[in-house]
VEXDREN-2710 file (C-alpha; in Angstrom, 1 decimal):
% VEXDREN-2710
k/r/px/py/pz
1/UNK/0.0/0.0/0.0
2/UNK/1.1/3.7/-1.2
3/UNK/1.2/6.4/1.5
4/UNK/-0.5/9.9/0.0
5/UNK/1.5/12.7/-0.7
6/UNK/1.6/15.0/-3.5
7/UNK/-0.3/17.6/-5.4
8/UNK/-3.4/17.7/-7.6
9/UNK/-2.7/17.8/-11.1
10/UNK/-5.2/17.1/-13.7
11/UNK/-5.0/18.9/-16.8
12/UNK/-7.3/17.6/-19.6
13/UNK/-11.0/16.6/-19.8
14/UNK/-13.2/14.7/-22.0
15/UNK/-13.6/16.9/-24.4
16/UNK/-9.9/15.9/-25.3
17/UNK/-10.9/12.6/-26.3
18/UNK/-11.3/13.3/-30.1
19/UNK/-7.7/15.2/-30.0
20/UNK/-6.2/12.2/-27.7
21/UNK/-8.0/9.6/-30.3
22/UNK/-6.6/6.5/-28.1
23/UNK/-5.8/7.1/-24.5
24/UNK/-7.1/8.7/-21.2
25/UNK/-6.9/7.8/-18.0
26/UNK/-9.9/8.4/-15.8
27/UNK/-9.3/6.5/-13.2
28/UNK/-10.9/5.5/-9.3
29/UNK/-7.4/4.6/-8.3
30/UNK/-4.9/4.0/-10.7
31/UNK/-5.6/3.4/-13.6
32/UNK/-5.1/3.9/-17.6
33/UNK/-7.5/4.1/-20.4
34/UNK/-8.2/3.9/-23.9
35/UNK/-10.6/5.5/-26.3
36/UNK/-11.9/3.4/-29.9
37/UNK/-9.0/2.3/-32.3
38/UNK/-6.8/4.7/-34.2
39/UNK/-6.7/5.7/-37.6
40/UNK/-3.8/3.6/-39.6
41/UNK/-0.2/5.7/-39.0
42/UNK/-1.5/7.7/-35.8
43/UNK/0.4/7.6/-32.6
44/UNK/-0.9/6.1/-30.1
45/UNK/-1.3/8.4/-26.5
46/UNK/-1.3/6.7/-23.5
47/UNK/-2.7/8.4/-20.5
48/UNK/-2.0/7.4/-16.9
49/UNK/-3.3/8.8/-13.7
50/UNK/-2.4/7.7/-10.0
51/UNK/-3.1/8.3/-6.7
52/UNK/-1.0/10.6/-5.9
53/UNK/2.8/12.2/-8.2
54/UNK/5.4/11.9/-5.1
55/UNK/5.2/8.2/-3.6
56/UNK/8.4/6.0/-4.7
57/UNK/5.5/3.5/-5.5
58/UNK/3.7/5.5/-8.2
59/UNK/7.0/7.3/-9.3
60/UNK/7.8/4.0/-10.6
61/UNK/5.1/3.1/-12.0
62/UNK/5.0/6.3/-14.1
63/UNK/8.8/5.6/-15.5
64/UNK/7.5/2.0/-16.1
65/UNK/4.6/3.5/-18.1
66/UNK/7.0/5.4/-19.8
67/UNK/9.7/3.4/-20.7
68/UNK/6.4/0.8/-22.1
69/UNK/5.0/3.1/-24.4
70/UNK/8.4/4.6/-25.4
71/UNK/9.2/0.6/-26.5
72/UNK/5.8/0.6/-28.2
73/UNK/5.9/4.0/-30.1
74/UNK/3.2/5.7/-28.1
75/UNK/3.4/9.0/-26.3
76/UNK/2.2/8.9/-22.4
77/UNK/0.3/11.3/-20.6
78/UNK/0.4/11.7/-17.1
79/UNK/-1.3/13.0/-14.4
80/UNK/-2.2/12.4/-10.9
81/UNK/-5.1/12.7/-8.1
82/UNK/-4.4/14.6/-4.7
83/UNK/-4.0/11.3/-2.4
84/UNK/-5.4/8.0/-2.0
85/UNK/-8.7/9.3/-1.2
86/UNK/-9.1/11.3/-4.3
87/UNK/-11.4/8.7/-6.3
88/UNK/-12.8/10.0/-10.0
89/UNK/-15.6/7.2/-10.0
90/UNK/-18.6/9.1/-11.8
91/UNK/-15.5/10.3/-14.2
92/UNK/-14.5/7.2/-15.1
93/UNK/-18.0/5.9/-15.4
94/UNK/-18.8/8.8/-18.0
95/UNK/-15.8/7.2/-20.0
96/UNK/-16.6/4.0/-20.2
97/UNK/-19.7/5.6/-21.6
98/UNK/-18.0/6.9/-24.3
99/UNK/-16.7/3.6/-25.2
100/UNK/-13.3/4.2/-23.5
101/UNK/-11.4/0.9/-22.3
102/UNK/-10.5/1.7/-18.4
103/UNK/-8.1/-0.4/-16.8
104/UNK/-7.3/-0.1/-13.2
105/UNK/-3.4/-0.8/-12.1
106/UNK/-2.7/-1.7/-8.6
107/UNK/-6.3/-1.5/-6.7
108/UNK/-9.9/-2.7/-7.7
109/UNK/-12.3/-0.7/-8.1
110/UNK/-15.9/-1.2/-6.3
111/UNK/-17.4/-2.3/-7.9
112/UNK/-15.0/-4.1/-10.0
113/UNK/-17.4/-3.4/-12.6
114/UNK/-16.2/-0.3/-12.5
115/UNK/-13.5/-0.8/-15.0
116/UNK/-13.1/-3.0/-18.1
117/UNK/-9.9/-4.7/-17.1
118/UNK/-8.0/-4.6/-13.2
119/UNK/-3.7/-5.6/-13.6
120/UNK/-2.4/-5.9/-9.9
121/UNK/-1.2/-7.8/-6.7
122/UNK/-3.4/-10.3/-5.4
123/UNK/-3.5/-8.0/-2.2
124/UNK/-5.1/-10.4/0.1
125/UNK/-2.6/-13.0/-0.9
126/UNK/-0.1/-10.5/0.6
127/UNK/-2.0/-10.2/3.6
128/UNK/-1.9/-14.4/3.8
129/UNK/1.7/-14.4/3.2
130/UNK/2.8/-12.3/5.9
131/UNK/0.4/-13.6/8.3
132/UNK/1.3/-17.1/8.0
133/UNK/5.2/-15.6/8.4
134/UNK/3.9/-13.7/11.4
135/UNK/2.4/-17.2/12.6
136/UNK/5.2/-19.3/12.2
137/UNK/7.6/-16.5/13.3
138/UNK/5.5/-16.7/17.2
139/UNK/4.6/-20.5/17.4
140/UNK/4.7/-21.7/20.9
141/UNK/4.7/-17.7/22.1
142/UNK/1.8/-15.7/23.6
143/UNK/1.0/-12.8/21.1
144/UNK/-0.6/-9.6/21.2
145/UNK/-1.6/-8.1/18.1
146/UNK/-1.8/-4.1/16.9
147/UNK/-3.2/-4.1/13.1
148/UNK/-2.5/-0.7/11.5
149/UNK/-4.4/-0.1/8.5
150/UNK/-4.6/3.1/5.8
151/UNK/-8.2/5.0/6.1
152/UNK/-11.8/3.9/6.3
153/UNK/-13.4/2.4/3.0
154/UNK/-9.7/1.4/1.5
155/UNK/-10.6/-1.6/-0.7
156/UNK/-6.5/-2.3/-1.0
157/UNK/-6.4/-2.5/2.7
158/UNK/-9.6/-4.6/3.4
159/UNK/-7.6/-6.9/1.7
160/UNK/-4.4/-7.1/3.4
161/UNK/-6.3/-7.0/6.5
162/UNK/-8.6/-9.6/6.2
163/UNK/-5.7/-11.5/4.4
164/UNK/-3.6/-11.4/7.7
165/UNK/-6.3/-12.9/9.5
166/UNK/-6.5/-15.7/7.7
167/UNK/-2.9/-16.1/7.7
168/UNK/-2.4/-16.0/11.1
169/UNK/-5.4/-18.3/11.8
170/UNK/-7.6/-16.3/13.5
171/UNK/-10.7/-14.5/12.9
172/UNK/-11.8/-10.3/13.5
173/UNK/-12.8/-10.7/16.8
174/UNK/-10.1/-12.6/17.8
175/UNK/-9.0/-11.8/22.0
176/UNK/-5.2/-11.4/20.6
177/UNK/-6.1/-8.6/18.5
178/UNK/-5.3/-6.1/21.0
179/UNK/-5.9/-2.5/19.0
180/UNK/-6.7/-2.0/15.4
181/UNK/-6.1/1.8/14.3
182/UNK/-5.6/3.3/10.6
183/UNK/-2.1/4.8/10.4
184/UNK/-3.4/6.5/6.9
185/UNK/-0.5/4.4/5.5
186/UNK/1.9/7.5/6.7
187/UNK/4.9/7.1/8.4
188/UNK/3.5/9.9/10.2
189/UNK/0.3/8.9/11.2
190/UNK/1.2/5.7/12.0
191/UNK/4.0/6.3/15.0
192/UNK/0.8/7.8/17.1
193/UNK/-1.7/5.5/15.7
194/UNK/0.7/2.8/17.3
195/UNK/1.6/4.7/20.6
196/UNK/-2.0/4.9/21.4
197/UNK/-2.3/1.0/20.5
198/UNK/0.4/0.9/22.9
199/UNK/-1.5/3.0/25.4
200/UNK/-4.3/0.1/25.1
201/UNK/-2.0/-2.3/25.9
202/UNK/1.8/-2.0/26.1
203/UNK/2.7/-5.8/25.6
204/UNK/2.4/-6.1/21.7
205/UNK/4.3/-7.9/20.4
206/UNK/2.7/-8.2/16.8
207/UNK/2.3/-6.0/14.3
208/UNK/0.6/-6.1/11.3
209/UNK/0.9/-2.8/8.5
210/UNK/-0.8/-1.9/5.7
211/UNK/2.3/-0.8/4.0
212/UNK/6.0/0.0/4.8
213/UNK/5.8/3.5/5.9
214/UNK/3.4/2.8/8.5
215/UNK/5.7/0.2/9.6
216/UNK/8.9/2.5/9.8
217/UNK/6.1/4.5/11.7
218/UNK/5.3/1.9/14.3
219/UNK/8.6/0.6/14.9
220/UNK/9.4/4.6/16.0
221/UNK/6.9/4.0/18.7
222/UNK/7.6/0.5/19.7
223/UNK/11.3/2.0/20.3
224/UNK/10.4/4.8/22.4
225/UNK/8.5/2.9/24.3
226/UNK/12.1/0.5/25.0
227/UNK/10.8/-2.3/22.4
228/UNK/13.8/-3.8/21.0
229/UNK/13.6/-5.6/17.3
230/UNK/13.8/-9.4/18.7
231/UNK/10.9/-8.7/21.2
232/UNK/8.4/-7.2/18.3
233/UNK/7.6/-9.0/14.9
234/UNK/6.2/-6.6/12.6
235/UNK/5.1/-7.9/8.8
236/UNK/3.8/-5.1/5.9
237/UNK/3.3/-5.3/2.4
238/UNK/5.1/-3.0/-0.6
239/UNK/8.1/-4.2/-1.5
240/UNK/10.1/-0.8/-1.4
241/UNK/14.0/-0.3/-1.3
242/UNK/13.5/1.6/1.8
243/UNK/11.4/-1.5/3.0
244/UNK/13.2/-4.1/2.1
245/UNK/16.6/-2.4/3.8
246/UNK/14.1/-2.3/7.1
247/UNK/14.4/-5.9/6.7
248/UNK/17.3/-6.4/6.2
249/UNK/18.0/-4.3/9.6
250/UNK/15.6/-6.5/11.5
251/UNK/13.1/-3.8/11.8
252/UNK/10.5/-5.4/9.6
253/UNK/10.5/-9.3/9.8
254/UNK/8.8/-10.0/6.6
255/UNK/7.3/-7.9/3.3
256/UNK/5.0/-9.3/0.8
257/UNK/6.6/-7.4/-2.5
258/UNK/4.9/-6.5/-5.2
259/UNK/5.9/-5.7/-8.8
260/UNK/4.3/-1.6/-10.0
261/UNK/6.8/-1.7/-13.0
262/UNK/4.9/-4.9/-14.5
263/UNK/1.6/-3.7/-14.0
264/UNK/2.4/-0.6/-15.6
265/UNK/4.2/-2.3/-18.4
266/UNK/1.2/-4.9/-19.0
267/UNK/-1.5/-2.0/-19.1
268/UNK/0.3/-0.2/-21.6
269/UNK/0.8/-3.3/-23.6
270/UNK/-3.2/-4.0/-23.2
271/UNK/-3.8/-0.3/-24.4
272/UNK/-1.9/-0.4/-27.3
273/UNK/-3.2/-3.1/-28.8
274/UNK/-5.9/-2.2/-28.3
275/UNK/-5.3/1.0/-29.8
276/UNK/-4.0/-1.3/-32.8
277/UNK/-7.5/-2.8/-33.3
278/UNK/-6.6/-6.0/-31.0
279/UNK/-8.7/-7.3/-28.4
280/UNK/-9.8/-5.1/-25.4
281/UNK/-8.4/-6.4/-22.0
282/UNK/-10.5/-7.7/-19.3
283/UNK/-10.7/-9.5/-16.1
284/UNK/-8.1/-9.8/-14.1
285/UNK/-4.8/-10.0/-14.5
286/UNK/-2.5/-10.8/-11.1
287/UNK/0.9/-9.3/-11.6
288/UNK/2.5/-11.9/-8.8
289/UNK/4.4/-11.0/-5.2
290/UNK/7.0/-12.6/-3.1
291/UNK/7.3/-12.9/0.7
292/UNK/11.2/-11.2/1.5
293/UNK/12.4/-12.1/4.5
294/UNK/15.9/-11.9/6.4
295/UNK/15.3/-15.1/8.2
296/UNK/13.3/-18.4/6.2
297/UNK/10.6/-20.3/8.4
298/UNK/9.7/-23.4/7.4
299/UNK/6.4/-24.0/5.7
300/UNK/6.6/-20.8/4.5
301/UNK/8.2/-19.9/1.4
302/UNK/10.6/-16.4/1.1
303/UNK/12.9/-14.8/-1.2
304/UNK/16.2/-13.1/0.2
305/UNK/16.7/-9.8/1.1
306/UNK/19.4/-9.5/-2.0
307/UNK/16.3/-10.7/-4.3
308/UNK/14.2/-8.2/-2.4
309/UNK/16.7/-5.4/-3.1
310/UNK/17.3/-6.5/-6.9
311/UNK/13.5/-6.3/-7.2
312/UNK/12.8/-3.5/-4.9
313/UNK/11.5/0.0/-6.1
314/UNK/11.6/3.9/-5.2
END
């Protein structure tokens, strides 16, 4: 999961569509799009739009978008929304309207009908992975659990979520859970998000995160408050370089990594060919992830840190 930053900047509209002739992006979260078929010789335009211009996650994805549609001829067009929050749902709805193919990269929509075609993690397999790590990594111990999630109504983290839960084993209401609070998915927001967890109950010793910069976040707090890395394991999801070098450090025991250079490649691939007059993309496409961890359990399968940091992004 993505933490919001950035600034608003959306500069076209629909009435662009005829000039554009392929591709716009009007997306709920991110997402690219495409318009009917282009006349024989025309260049294709791909537009792109994401959550929000600053995160290391999205950065990426925009120089992957680039770098496809550079490979394929086409010209990209970029813009982004003010944060996570900053959903274009009635937009998007007016374009698929219009006949424009929408494809969402990285989060579903809701509904999923909401778009013609979704390429992403399979973010509640990344919840499972790091919950059966967290498992195994505690067997035999008594736990207490904080889960720090990003806002109210994230369908990316109502994955995660749930899929830690039934990694771990255990269900909502579980007694172990000791605090659930949203961190916003902000380094920021999440160091007080977990001290008040710790308020609640200062022997946690599990910690879920909806992304990495809520767990550099939490692991400020469970310092301060004497916590030392061997007496906390905390498990996220993202698959950053700034991540996967907390695990390497021990800070972060386990990160589900996921891959926002092939999603933007394969979405640009599915626009242009359908741009091309080729078939228009749908369903769902899942663009894969890998559990990194600094130590290997048994039963549950991991890639090295030095994959992680050959793999990692921003």
């Amino acid at each position: 999961m993505r933490y919001p930053q950035g600034g608003e900047r959306r500069p076209w509209r629909f009435g662009l569509l005829t000039a554009l002739a392929v591709l716009l992006v009007m997306a709920v979260l991110v997402s690219v799009a495409a318009a009917k078929p282009t006349a024989t010789g025309a260049t294709v335009k791909v537009g792109l739009i994401t959550k929000d211009a600053t995160n290391p996650f999205f950065v990426k994805m925009h120089a992957g978008a680039n770098a496809a549609a550079s490979k394929a001829g086409a010209q990209l067009i970029y813009a982004a929304g003010k944060d996570s929050s900053d959903n274009a749902g009635q937009i998007t709805a007016q374009a698929r309207a219009k006949g424009v193919l929408v494809i969402a990269l990285d989060s579903p929509t809701d509904p999923t009908t909401a778009v013609d075609a979704l390429f992403a993690t399979n973010n509640f397999n990344a919840g499972v992975f790091i919950g059966k790590y967290a498992r195994a990594a505690t067997k035999g111990r008594k736990v207490t659990i904080a889960m720090l999630d990003e806002h109210a109504g994230s369908s990316v983290g109502a994955l995660r979520h749930n899929g830690f839960l039934k990694g771990f084993g255990i269900k909502a209401n579980n007694k172990q859970i000791a605090c659930v609070a949203n961190g916003g998915g902000q380094q920021t927001q999440s160091q007080p998000a977990m001290e008040n967890c710790l308020q609640k109950n200062p022997n946690i010793n599990v910690v879920y995160t909806i992304n990495e910069p809520s767990a550099a976040g939490a692991w400020t707090a469970l310092k301060n408050a004497g916590k030392k890395p061997s007496g906390v394991t905390i498990v996220s999801v993202d698959g950053g370089c700034a991540g996967v070098r907390n695990v390497k450090a021990g800070i972060i025991d386990a990160t589900s990594q996921q891959y926002p250079l092939r999603m933007a490649s394969l979405g640009v691939a599915a626009v242009v060919k359908f741009a091309n007059g080729g078939a228009k993309a749908s369903g769902y496409t899942d663009t894969g992830l890998n559990l990194i961890a600094k130590k290997p359990l048994k039963g549950v399968p991991s890639k090295s840190v030095k994959y992680g940091l050959a793999n990692c992004w921003g």
